[in-house]
N, C-alpha and C positions, 0 to 999 in steps of 0.2 A: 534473679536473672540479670546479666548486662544488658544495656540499654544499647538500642540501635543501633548501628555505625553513622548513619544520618543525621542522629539528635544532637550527632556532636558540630554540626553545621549551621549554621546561621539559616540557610532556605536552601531553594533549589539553585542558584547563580554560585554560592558556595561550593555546594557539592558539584553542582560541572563543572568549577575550575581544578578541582582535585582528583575528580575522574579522567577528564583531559587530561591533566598533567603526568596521570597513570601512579597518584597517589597509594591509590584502591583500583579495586577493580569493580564493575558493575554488579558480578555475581558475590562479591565478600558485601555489599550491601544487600542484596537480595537476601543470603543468607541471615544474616543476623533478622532484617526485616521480619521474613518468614518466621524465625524463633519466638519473636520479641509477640509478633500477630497469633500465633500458636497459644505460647503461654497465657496470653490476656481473653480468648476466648472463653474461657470457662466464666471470666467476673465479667465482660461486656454485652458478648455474644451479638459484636459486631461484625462477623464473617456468617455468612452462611457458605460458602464454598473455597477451600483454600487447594490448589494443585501444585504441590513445590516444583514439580518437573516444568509443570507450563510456566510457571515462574522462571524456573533458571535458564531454560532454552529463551528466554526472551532477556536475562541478564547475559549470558552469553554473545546470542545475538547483538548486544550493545556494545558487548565488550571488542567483538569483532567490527565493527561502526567505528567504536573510536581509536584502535589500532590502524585503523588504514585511512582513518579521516573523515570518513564519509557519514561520523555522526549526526544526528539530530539535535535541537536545541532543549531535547527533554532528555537525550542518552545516560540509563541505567536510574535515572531517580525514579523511587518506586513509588506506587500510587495503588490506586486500587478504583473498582468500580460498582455504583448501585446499581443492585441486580435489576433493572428496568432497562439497559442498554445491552442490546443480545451481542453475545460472544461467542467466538467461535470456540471450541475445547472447552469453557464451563459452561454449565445449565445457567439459561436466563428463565428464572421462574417466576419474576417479579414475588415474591413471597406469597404465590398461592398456589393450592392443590389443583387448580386450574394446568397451570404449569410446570409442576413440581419436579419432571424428568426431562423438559424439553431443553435442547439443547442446538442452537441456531447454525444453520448452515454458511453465515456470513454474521460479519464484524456491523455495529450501527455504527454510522459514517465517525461520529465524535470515538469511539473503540478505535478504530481505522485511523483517525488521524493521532490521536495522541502515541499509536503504537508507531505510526509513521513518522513521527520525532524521536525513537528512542525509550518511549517511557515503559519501566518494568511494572507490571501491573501484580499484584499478588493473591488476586483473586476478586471477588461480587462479595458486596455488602448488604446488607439487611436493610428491611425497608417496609414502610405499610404494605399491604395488599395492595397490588394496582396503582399504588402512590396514593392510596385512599386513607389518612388520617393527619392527627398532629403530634403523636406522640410515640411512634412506632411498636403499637403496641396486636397492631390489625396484621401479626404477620402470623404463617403459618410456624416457624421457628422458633418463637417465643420472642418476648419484649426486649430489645435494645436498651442498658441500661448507662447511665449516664458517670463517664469517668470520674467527674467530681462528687458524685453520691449517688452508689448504685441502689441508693431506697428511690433516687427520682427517673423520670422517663428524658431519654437525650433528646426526645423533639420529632418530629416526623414530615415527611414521610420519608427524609434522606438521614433519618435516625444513625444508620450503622456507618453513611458517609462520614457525620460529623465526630463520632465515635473515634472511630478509628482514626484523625489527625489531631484529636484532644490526646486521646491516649499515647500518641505520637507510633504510631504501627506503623507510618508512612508520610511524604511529605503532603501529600497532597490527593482529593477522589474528585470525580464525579458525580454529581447531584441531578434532581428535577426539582424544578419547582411551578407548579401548579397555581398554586394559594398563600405561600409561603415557604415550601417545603425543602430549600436550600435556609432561608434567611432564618426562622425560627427554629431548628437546630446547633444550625451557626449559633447563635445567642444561647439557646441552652447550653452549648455546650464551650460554649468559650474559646471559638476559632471565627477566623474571618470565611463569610462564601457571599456569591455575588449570584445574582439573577440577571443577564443581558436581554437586552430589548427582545421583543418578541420577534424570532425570523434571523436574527444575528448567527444564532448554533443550530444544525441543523439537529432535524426531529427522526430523520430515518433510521431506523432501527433502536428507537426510542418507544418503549410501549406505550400505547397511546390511554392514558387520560380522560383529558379535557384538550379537544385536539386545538380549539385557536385559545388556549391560555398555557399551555405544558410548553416550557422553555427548559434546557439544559444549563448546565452552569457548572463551577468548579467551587470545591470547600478546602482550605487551607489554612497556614498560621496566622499569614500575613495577607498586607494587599500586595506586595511582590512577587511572591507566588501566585498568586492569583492573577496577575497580570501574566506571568509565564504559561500557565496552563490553558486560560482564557484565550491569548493570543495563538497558539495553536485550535482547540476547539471551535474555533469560531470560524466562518468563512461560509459563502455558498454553495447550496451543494444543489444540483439541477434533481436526482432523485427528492427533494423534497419540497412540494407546493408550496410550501410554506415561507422557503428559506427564500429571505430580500438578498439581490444583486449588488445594491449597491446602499449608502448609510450618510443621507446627505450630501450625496456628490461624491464619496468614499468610494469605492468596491470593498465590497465586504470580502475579505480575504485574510491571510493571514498577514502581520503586522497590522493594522488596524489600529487595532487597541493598543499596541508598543508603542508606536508611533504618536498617538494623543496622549497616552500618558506620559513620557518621554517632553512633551509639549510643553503640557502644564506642568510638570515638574522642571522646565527652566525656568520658567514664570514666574514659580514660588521662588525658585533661588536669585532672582535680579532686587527679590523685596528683604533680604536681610532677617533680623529677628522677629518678623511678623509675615510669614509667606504666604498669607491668605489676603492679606491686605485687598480691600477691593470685593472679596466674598460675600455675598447675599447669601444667607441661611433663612429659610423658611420654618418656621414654626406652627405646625399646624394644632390651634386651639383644641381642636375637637381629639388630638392623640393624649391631650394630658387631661381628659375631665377624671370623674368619677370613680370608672372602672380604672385606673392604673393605682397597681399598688406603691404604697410609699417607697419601698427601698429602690425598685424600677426607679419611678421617677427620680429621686434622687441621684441615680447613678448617673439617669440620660440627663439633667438637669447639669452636673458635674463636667460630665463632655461638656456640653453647647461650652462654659465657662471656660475652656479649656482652648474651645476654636476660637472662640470671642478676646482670648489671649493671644492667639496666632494671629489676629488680624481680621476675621472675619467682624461680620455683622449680622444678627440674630434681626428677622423679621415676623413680627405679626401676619400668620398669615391666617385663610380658613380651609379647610377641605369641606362643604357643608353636606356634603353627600356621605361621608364616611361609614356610619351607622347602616346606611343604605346598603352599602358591598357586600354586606353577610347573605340578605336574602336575593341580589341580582345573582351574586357567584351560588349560590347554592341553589339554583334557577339554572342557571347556564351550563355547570360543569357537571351537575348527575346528566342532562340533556345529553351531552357530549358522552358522557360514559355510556348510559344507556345504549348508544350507538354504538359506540366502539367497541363493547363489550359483547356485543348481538352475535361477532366471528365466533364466539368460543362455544362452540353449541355442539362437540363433541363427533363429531362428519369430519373433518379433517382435521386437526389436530388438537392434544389439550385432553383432559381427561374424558375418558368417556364411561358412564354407569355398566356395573357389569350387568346388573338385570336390569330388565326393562320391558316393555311391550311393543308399540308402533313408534314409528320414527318418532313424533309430538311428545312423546312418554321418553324416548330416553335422551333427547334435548330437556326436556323439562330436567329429569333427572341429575342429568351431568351438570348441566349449571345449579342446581340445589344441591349437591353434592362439593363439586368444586371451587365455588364462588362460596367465603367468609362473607359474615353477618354484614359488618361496613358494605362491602360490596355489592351487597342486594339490596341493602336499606336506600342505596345511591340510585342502583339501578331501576326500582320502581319507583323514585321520587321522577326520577328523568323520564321514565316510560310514559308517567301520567301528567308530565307537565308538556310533554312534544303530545298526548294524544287529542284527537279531535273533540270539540269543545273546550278545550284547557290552552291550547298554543298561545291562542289571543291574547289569553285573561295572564297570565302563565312567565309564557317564554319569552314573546314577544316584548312586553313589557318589559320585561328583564332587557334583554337587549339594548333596548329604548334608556334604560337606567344607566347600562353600563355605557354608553356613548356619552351622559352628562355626568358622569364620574370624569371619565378622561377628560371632559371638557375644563372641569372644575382643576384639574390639573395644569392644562396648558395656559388654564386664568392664569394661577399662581408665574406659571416659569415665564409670561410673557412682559408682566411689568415689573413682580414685587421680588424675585427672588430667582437663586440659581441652582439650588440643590435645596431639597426637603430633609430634614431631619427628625426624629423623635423616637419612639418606645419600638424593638421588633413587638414581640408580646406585652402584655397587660403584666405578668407576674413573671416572677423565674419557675425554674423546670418544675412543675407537681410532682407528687411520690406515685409512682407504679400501681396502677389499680385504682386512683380518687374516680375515678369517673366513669367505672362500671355500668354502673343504675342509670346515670345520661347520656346516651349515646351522641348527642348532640352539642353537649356540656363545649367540648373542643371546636367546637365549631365556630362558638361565639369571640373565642380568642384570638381567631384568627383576624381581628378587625383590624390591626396598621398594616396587614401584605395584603388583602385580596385586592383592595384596590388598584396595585400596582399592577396585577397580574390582568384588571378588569381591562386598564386601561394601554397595555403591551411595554411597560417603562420598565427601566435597567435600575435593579433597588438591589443594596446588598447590607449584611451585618459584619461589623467590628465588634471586638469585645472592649468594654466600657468600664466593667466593675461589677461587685458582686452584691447577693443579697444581703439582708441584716438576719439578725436573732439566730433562728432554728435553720434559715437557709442562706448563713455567709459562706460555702461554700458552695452557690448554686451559680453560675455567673449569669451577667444583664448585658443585653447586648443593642449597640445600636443602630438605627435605620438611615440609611443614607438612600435618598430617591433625587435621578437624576434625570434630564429630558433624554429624549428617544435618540440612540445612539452615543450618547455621552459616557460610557463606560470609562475611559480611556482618564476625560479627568476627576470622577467619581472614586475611581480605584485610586489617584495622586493626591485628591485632598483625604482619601483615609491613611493613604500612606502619611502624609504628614502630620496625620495626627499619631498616627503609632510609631515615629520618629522621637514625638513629647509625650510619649505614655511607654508603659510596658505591659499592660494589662495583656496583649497580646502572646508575653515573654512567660504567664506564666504558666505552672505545667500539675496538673493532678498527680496527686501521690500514687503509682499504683505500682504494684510486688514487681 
């Protein structure tokens, strides 16, 4: 098959200066798009729902935007979205039988806004359960498999996000992330996505999680794009308690993050052949012991050498709580689910058991019925760590932890350094299926993102390089973790590192 009409573009700034100019048209990208996402479903099975008509009524629609002017700064680039953001005209099922037919009567605020720039969306992407794993494997639709070796898993729980701008279906998706579940796909799968500070993007119509750790985000090639899409998504939105007004004296609004990346990007250019010049890199001891594999390391090892060539300067630093993030977050966020998941009880919507007895009997039912294994396993850790006798010993503590995680953070950004760097995961992508027997196996990998997510900070992955031996085609991806609201120049010092690299430029073989 041809390759997209998109791929032949550098990013999204590219293709709106060719759709403006009335090069193409919105809907001749959409099309191809849609072929291109079609074909590759059988090998990735990164779409769970594709509607070509919803599609092109909204490449149309752009094409009419930019005919008479009144484009958006996202007009006709195509994108696509994790089914965890409900939409209106496809099913938001979050990948479970829970959800499997429902279908949302309104747009979540980030659907709404990025539609309200133009952008052609091509359909929901595949994703854990509930946003419940690391490897997207916890779906009702089957496993997300990874562009550059469909023997490995793309990563989870934004699995079919990263999927699909690896395989290049699109310029750009949609993400959550939770526990890591933008940034450890990003790395599996060898594309740039970013996690903004917690409150930055709004959460409404976001299914909920881990309700104070679940942040939205965008996955793309570059940090360019990611700057483009970010900066729409992002803003306050009064429907969400959660979402901050303002971001250091900022309003949180759209430009935002244009505007500070824009910043720091003159900055780097007044310094010549080293634009980092002046850069504090933090290096946290505790991301490179034991548990990272050699080729990982290596690769993240290769970066830092790489900034430390732009100008930067590598710091010794510590995170001494790290280790600790495994069991605070896995304290905290079954807690949060258990809650949040308590609506799906079969009374108003969501599946409900055809036989049953007394009301008690067919709630019990429908959520044993509805709710996959992950999901229950989560929900009774959280049932019995909020119940009485346990809160104390339990949750509280947990809380208590996750306060001196974030503290240990703002140690680091207050004297010794400017941005955190080091490993997303411990290894590259594992093969589909290793971790059957453990259900928990995935849990412990997740130890360089929860902390970020512990502590509400804006952490995102670039791709860096790949693995060695049996897995040089897996790619290694790096962590960049910046202070609270700093998005703007976190996305401009990965831009300049993918200015002096191309690892970003490259692209998986596929039919």
């Amino acid at each position: 098959m041809s390759h997209p009409i998109h791929t032949e573009f550098a990013g999204i700034a590219a293709l709106r200066e060719a759709l403006r100019a009335r090069r193409l048209s919105a809907e001749e990208v959409a099309r191809s798009a849609l072929e291109a996402a079609q074909a590759r479903h059988a090998t990735l099975n990164a779409f769970v729902q594709i509607d070509p008509e919803l599609t092109l009524q909204q490449a149309r629609a752009a094409d009419a935007a930019l005919a008479d002017g009144s484009a958006g700064p996202l007009a006709g680039i195509p994108i696509a979205h994790k089914d965890l953001f409900v939409t209106q005209g496809w099913r938001t099922t979050a990948a479970s039988n829970m959800l499997k037919d429902y279908v949302s009567p309104f747009d979540a605020t980030v659907v709404a806004r990025l539609r309200g720039a133009g952008a052609v969306s091509l359909g929901k992407l595949n994703c854990d359960e509930f946003a419940m794993g690391s490897a997207n494997e916890n779906t009702i639709f089957g496993a997300v498999r990874n562009p550059w070796d469909t023997a490995a898993v793309a990563g989870g729980s934004s699995g079919g996000s990263a999927a699909a701008v690896a395989a290049r279906n699109v310029l750009a998706t949609t993400g959550t992330d939770t526990g890591g579940s933008i940034r450890q796909p990003a790395s599996f799968c060898g594309v740039s996505g970013i996690k903004p500070t917690y409150g930055t993007v709004s959460r409404f119509g976001m299914i909920a999680y881990g309700s104070s750790l679940d942040q939205g985000g965008p996955l793309a090639r570059h940090a360019r794009d990611l700057v483009e899409m970010l900066d729409v998504m992002s803003g306050f939105d009064p429907a969400d308690a959660t979402s901050v007004p303002s971001c250091n004296g900022t309003r949180n609004e759209s430009g935002r993050v244009r505007d500070a990346f824009e910043a720091a990007l003159a900055t780097q250019q007044t310094q010549g052949e080293r634009p980092l010049t002046g850069l504090r890199i933090g290096v946290p001891r505790e991301f490179f012991g034991a548990g990272l594999a050699d080729d990982v390391r290596a690769a993240v090892q290769a970066a830092l050498a790489q900034f430390e060539s732009l100008g930067a300067t590598l710091v010794d630093i510590s995170l001494p709580r790290t280790e600790l993030s495994i069991p605070a977050y896995y304290v905290i966020a079954p807690a949060e689910a258990s809650s949040n998941l308590s609506r799906y009880d079969g009374v108003r919507y969501g599946h409900r058991a055809a036989e049953f007895g007394d009301l008690n009997d067919m709630i019990a039912r429908s959520r044993a019925e509805g709710f996959g294994a992950e999901v229950q396993r989560r929900i009774l850790i959280g049932a019995y760590v909020l119940s009485h006798g346990y809160y104390d010993a339990y949750y509280l503590q947990a809380q208590r932890l996750r306060r001196l995680i974030a503290q240990d953070f703002q140690q680091a950004f207050a004297g010794q350094c400017d941005v955190i760097m080091g490993p997303v995961a411990p290894t590259v992508a594992r093969n589909l299926g290793d971790n059957q027997n453990d259900p928990t196996a995935d849990w412990l990998a997740d130890i360089y993102t929860l902390g970020v997510n512990l502590a509400g900070l804006p952490g995102m992955s670039i791709p860096c390089g790949f693995g060695q031996g049996d897995h040089a085609r897996r790619p290694v991806g790096l962590h960049l973790i910046g202070n609270y609201f700093d998005e703007g120049r976190l996305l401009a010092i990965a831009d300049c590192y993918q200015h002096a690299t191309d690892w970003h430029t490259h692209t998986p073989e596929l039919a």
